[in-house]
Backbone bond lengths (Angstrom), bond angles and torsions (degrees), N, CA, C in turn:
res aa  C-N    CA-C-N  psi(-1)  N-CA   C-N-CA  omega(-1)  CA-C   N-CA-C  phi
1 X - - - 1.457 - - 1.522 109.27 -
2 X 1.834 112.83 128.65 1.413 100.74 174.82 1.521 122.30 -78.75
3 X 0.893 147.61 150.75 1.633 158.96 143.03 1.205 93.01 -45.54
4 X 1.635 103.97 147.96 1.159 133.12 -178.67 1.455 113.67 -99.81
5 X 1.652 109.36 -9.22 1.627 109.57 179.99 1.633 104.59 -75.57
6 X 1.214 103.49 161.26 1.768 124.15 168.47 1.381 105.03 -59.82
7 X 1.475 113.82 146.55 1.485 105.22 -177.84 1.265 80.53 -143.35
8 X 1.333 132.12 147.21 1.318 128.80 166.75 1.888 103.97 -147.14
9 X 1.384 102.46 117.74 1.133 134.61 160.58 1.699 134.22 -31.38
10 X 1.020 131.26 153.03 1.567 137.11 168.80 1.082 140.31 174.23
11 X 1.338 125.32 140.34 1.515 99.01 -176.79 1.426 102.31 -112.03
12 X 1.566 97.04 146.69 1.561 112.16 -156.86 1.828 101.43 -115.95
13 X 1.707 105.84 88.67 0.960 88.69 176.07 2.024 147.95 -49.56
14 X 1.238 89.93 -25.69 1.446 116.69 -178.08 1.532 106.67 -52.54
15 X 1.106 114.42 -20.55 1.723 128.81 -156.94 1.847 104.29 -134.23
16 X 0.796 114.38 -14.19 1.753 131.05 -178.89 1.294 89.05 39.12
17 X 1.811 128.00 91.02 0.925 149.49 -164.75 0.928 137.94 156.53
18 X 1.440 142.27 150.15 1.401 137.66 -163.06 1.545 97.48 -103.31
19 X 1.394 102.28 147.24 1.470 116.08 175.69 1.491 115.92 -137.95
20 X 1.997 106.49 127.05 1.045 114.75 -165.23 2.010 103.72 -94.67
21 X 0.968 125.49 141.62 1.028 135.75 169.07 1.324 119.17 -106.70
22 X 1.947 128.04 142.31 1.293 97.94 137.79 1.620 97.99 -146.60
23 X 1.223 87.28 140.00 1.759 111.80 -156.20 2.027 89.16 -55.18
24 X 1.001 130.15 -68.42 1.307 133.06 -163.60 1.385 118.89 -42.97
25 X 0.957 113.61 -14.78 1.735 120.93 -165.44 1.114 95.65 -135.19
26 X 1.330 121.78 97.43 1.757 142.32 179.00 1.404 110.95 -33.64
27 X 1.422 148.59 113.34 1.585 123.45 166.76 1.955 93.10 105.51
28 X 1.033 109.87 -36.48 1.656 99.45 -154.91 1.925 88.66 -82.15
29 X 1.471 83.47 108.17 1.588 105.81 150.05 1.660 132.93 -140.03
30 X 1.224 127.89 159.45 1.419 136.45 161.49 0.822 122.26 -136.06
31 X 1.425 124.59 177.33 1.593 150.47 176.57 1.260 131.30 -145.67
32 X 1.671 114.78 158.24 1.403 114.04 172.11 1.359 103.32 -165.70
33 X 1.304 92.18 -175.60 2.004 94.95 -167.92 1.316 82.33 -99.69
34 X 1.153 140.05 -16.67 2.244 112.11 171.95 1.631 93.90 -123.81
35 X 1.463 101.10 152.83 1.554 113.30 159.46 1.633 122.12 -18.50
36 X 1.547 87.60 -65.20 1.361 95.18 -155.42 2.301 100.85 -75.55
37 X 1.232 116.02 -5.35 1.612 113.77 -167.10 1.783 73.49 -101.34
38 X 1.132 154.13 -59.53 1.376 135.97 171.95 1.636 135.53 -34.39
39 X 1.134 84.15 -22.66 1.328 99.41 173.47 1.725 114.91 -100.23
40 X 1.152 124.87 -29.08 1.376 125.62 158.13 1.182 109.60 -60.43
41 X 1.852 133.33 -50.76 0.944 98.99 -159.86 1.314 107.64 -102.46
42 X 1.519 115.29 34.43 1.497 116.47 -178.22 1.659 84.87 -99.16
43 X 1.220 132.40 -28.97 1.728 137.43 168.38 1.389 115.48 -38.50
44 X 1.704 93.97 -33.66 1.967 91.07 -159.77 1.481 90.89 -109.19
45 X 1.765 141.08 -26.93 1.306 115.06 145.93 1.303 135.00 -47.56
46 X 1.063 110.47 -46.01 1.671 109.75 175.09 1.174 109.69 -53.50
47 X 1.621 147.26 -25.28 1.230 129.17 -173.36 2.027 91.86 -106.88
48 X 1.022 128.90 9.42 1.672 128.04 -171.79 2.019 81.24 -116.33
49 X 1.089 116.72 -21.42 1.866 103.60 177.14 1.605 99.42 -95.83
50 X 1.221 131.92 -14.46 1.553 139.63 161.63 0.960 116.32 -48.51
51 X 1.290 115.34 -69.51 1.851 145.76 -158.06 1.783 90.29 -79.09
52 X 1.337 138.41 -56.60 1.345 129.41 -162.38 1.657 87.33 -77.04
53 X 1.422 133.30 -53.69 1.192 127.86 -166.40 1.474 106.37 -50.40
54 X 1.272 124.16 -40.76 1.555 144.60 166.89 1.751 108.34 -35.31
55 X 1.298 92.51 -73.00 1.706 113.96 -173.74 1.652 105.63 -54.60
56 X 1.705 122.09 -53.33 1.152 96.98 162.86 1.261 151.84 -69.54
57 X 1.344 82.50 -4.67 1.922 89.20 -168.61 1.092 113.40 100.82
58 X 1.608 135.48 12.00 1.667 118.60 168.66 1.151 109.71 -110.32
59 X 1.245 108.09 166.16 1.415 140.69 170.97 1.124 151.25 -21.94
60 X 1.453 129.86 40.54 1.673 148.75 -136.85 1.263 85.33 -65.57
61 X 1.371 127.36 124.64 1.446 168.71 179.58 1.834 93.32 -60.52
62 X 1.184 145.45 160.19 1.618 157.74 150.14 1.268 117.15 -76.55
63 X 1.348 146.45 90.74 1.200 134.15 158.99 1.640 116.78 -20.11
64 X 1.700 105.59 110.25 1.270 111.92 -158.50 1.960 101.21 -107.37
65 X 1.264 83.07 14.97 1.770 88.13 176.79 1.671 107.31 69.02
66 X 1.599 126.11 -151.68 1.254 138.50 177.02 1.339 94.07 -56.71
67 X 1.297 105.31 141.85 2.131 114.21 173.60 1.923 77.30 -101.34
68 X 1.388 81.46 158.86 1.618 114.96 159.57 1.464 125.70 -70.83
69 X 1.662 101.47 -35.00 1.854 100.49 -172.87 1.397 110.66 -98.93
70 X 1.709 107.06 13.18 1.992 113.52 -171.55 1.399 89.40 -66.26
């Protein structure tokens, strides 16, 4: 299932790798050596920063669609 948060992409030379972001969820990032495996596993953090955000007790953020400052 996809997430509804923004994920925005890059390749980070410094790291020879792509890096998944998503701005809404403080900390929640991933990577992979192609676009598209950065983006999966930025899929399966976003639901492992859910579930701990869950477990402690804070505040799961609203999928706010496209941001303004991407």
């Amino acid at each position: 299932m996809a997430s509804k948060y923004e994920i925005i992409i890059f390749w980070s030379d410094a790291d020879k790798t792509f890096i998944a972001e998503v701005p809404e969820l403080p900390g929640c990032m991933a990577d992979g050596k192609t676009y598209h495996q950065a983006l999966a596993n930025a899929e399966v953090i976003i639901r492992e920063w859910i579930e701990t955000a869950k477990g402690l007790g804070r505040t799961i953020p609203q999928p706010r669609g496209r941001l303004t400052f991407a």
